[in-house]
C-alpha positions as CSV (number, residue, x, y, z in Angstrom):
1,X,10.2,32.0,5.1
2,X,13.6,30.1,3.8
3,X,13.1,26.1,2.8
4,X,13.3,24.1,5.4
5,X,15.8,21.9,5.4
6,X,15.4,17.9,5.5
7,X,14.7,15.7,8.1
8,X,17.8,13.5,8.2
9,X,17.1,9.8,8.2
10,X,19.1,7.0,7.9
11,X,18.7,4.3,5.3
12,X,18.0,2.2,8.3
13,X,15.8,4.5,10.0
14,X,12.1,4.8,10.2
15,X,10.3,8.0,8.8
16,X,7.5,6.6,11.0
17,X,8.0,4.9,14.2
18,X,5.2,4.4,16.5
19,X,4.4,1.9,19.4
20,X,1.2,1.5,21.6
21,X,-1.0,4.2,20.5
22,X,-4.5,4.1,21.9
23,X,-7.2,5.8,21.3
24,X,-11.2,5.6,23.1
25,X,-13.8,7.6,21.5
26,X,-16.6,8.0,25.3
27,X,-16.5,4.9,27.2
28,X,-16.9,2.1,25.2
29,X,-15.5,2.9,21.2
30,X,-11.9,1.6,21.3
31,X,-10.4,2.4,18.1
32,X,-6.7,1.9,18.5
33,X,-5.6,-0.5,20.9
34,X,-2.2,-0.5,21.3
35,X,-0.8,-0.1,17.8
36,X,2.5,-0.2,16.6
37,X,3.5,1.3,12.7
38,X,7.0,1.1,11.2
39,X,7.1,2.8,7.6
40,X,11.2,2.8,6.7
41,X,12.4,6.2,4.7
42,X,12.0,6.1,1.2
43,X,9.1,3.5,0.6
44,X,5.6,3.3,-0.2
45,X,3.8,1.6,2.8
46,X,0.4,0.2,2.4
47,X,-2.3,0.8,5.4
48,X,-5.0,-1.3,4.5
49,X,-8.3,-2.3,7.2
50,X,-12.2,-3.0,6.6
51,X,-14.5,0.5,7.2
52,X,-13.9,1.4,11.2
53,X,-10.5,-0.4,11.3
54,X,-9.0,2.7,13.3
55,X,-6.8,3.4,10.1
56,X,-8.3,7.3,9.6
57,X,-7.9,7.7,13.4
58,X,-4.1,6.4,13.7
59,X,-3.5,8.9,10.4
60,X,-5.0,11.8,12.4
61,X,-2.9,11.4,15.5
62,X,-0.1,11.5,13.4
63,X,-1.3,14.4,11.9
64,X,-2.1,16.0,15.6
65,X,-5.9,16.2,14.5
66,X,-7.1,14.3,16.8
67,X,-5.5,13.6,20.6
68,X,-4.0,10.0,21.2
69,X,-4.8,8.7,24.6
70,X,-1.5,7.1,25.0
71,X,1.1,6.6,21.9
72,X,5.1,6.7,22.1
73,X,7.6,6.9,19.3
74,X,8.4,9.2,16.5
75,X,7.6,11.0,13.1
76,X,10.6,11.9,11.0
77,X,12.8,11.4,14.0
78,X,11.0,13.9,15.9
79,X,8.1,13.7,18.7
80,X,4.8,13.1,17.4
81,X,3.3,16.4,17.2
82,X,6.9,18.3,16.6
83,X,5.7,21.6,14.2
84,X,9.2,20.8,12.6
85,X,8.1,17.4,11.7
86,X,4.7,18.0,10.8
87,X,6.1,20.7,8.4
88,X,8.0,18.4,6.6
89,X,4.8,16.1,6.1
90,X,2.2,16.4,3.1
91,X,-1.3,15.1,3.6
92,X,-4.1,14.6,1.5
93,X,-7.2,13.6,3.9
94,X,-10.1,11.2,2.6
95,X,-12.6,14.0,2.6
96,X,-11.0,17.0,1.5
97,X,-12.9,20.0,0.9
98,X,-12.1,23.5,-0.3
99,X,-14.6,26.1,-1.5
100,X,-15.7,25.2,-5.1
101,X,-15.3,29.4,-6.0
102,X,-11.7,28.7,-5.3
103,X,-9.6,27.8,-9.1
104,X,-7.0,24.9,-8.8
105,X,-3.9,27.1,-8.9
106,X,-5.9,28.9,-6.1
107,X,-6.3,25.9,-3.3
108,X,-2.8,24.4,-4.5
109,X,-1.6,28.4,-3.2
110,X,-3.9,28.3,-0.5
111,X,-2.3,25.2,1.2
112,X,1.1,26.4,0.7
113,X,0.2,29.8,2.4
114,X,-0.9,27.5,5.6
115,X,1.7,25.9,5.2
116,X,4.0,28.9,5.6
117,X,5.6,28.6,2.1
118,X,6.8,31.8,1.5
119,X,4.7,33.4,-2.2
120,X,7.2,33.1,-5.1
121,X,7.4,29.3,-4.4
122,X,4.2,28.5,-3.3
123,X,2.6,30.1,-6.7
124,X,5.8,28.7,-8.5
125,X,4.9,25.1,-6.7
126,X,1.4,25.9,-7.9
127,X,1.4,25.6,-11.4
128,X,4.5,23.1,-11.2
129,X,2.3,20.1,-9.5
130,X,-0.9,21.1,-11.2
131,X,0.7,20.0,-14.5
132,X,2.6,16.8,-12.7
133,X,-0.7,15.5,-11.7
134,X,-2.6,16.4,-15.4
135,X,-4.6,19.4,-14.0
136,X,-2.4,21.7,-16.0
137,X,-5.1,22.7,-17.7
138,X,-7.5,22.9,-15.6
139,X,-5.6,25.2,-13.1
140,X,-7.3,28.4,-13.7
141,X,-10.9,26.9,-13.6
142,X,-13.0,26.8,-10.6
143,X,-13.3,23.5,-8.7
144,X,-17.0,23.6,-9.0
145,X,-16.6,22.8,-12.8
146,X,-14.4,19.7,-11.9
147,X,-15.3,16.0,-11.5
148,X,-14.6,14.0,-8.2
149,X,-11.2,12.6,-9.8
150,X,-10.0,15.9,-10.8
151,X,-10.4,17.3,-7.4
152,X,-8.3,14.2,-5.9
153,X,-5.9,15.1,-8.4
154,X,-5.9,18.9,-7.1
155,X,-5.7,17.9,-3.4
156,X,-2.7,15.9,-4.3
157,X,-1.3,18.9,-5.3
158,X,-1.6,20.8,-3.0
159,X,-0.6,17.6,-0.3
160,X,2.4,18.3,-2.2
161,X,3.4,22.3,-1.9
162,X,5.2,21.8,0.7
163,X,7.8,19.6,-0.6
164,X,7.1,17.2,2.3
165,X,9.8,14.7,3.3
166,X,6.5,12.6,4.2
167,X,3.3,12.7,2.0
168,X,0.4,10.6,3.8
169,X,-2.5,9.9,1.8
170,X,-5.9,8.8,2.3
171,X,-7.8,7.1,-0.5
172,X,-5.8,8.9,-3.1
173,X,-7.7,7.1,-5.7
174,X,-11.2,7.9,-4.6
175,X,-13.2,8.9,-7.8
176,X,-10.3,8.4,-9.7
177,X,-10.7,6.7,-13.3
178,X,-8.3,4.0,-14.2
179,X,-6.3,5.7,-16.8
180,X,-6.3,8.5,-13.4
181,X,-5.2,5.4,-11.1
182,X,-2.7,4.3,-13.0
183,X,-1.0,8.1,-13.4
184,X,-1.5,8.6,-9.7
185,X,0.3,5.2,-9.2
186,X,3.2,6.6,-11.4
187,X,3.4,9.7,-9.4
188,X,3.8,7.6,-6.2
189,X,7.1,5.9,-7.5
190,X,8.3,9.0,-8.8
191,X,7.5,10.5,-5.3
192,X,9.6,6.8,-3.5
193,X,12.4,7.5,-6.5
194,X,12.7,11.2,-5.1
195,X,13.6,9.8,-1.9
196,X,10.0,10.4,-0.2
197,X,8.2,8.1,2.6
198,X,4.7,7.6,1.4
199,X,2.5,6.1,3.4
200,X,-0.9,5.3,1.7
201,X,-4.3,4.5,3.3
202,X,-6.8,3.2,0.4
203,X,-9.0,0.2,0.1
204,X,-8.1,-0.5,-3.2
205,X,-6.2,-3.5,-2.8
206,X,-4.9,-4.2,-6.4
207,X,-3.5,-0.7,-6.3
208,X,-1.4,-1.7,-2.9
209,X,-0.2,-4.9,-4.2
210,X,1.3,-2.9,-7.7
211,X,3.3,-0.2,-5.9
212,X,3.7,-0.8,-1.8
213,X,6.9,-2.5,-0.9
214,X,5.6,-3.6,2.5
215,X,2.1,-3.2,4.4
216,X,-0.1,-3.4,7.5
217,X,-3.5,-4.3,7.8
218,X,-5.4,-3.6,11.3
219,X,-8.8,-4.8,12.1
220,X,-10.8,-3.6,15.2
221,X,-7.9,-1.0,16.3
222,X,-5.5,-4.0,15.9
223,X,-2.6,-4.7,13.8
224,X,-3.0,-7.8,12.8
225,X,-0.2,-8.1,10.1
226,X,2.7,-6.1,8.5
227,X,5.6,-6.7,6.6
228,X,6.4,-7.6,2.6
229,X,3.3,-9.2,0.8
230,X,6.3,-12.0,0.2
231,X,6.9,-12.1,3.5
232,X,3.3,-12.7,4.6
233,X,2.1,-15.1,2.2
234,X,5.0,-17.2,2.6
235,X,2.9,-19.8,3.7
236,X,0.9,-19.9,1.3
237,X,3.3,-20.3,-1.5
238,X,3.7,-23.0,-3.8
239,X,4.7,-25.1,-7.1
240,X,2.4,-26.2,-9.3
241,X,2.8,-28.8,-12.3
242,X,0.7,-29.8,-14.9
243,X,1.6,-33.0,-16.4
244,X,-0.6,-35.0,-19.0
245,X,-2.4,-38.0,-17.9
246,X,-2.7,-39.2,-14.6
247,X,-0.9,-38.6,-11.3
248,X,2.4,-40.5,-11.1
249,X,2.0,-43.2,-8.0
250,X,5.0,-41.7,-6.2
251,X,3.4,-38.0,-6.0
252,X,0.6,-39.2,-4.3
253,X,3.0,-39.3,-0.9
254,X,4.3,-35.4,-1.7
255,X,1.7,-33.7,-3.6
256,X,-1.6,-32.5,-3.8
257,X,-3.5,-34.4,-6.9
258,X,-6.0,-32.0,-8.6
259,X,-7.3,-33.7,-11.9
260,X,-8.2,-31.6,-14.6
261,X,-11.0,-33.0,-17.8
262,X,-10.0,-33.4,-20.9
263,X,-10.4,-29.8,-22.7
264,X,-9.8,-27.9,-20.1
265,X,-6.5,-26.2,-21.2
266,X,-7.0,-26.5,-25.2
267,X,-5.2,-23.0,-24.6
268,X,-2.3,-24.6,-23.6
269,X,-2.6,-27.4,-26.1
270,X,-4.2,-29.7,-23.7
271,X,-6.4,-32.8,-25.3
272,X,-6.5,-35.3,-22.9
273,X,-7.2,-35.6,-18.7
274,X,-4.2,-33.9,-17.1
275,X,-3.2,-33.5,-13.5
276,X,-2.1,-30.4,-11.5
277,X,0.4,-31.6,-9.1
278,X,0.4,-28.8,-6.1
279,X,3.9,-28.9,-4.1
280,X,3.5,-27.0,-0.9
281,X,6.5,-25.2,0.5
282,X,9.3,-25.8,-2.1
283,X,10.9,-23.2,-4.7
284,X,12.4,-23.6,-8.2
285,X,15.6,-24.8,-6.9
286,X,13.3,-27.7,-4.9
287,X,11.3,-28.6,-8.0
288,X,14.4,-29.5,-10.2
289,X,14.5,-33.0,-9.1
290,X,10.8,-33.4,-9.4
291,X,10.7,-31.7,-13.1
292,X,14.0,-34.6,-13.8
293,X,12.1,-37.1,-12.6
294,X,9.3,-36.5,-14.4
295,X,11.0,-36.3,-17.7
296,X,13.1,-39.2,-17.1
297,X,9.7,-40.8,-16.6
298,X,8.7,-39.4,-20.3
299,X,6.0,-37.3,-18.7
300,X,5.0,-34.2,-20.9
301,X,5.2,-31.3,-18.8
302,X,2.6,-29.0,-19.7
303,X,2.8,-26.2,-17.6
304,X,5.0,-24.9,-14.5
305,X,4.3,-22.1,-12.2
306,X,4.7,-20.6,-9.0
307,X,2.0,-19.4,-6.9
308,X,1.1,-17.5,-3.6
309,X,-2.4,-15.9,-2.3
310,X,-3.0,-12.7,-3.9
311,X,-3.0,-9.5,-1.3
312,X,-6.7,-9.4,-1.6
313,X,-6.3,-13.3,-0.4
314,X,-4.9,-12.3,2.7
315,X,-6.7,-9.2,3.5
316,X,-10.2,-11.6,3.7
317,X,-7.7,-14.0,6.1
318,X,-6.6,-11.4,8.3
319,X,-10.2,-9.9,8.5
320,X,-12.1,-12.7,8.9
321,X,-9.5,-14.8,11.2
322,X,-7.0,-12.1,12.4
323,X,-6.3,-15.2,15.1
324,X,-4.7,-17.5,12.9
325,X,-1.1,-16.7,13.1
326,X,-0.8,-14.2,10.4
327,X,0.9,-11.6,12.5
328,X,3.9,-10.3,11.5
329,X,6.4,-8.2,13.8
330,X,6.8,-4.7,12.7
331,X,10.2,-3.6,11.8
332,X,11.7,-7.6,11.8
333,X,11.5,-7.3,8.2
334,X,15.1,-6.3,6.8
């Protein structure tokens, strides 16, 4: 079989583009209820949800293993389901399994074969990936000698044979170590500098924030948010200033007073009560007058920072409150 050729998509397109996909397990288990998911070509999207979100189950209709009762929209500007698409897709399930007899080179050759790469470049691809993902020499050892990490490493491999336009990944990290994290995380921006959509499913949310350039989080079949962390946690953000002493009288109208006891930021030379004036909703540009004033005021200025809830912040708002306004419309983020 000859190498497929690419899936064109624009720099403006969407490698995934889907729009009201349901899905009802019997009568009474809704798991996707009318979702919509835009990943752009060429980034790494985060999928994030609590256990039972419906995140496995929207990956798996993508992936045509399991039947959508209703979903429009595409998948590498094809139809969901198109074998041209899904050829041009790598996946790397949560709970892979291959026979433990099999060696590394072995399963990484055995998923090319299904997926109809012809034998010089699947074994070819074989040994290439092994040693990109550090199981290089491990390759010819069976899988029942490796650790849980090493076989994540090996299923990413072979999620990879393919040379997929689209590599979908669930819980890549699982078992992982964190010198194995970190690699894996390397691999994925190699994989978005290669020009490749990646759209990654894992609960670790530290490893979203480091390398996802937007993300969606669904709870209960719903999404509940998606676009740029920045984007999402806009209203959270804000300026913080530590000045010595206390709170000048004129901040009290504008900021939020926090006073901090004596000693409590010797690292910052701190030796006396200082206050932490929080400044909702302004940027550096906004603080300038502030920072002058203080000064002209001969206020030392002991620290100055800009701050916004973490990813792991808004996850626990979205879960436990997906009601309060957080929701972001897909593909409105430019």
């Amino acid at each position: 079989m000859t190498s497929l050729e690419p899936l064109i998509c624009a720099a403006d397109d969407f490698a995934v583009d889907l729009t009201d996909v349901r899905k009802t397990y019997g009568r009474k288990i809704c798991a996707l209820q009318g979702v919509n998911l835009q990943v752009r070509s060429g980034e790494i999207f985060g999928l994030l949800g609590p256990n039972g979100a419906g995140k496995s189950t929207l990956v798996k209709i993508m992936m045509t293993i399991v039947r959508a009762d209703r979903a429009h929209g595409k998948v590498l500007n094809r139809s969901v389901g198109d074998p041209v698409a899904l050829a041009r897709i790598g996946y790397l399930p949560e709970h892979h399994r291959f026979p433990t007899y099999l060696t590394g080179r072995q399963v990484v050759e055995f998923s090319g074969a299904m997926s109809n790469v012809n034998r010089p470049t699947r074994k070819k691809r074989a040994s290439e990936l092994l040693d990109r993902v550090g199981m290089g020499g491990w390759k010819d050892r069976p899988l029942s000698s490796y650790s849980k990490g090493m076989r994540q490493r090996t299923g990413l491999a072979a999620a990879l044979v393919n040379d997929p336009q689209l590599v979908v990944l669930d819980e890549p990290t699982d078992g992982v170590d964190p010198v194995g994290r970190r690699e894996i995380r390397d691999l994925l921006v190699g994989f978005r500098d290669e020009g490749r959509t990646v759209l990654l499913n894992s609960h670790l949310l530290s490893e979203i924030e480091t390398v996802c350039s937007r993300v969606a989080i669904m709870v209960q079949g719903r999404m509940v948010a998606q676009g740029t962390i920045d984007e999402l946690t806009a209203s959270s953000r804000r300026y913080e200033i530590v000045v010595e002493g206390p709170a000048p009288a004129w901040c009290h109208e504008c900021a939020t007073i926090q006073m901090i006891p004596a000693g409590q930021l010797l690292a910052a030379g701190v030796m006396q009560e200082s206050t932490r004036l929080i400044f909702l909703g302004i940027d550096a540009q906004r603080a300038q007058p502030i920072l002058d004033r203080l000064r002209s005021e001969l206020r030392t200025v002991v620290a100055v920072q800009t701050v916004r809830e973490s990813l792991e912040d808004l996850f626990m708002r979205a879960v436990t409150d997906p009601t309060t306004g957080l929701i972001f419309r897909p593909g409105a983020a430019t």
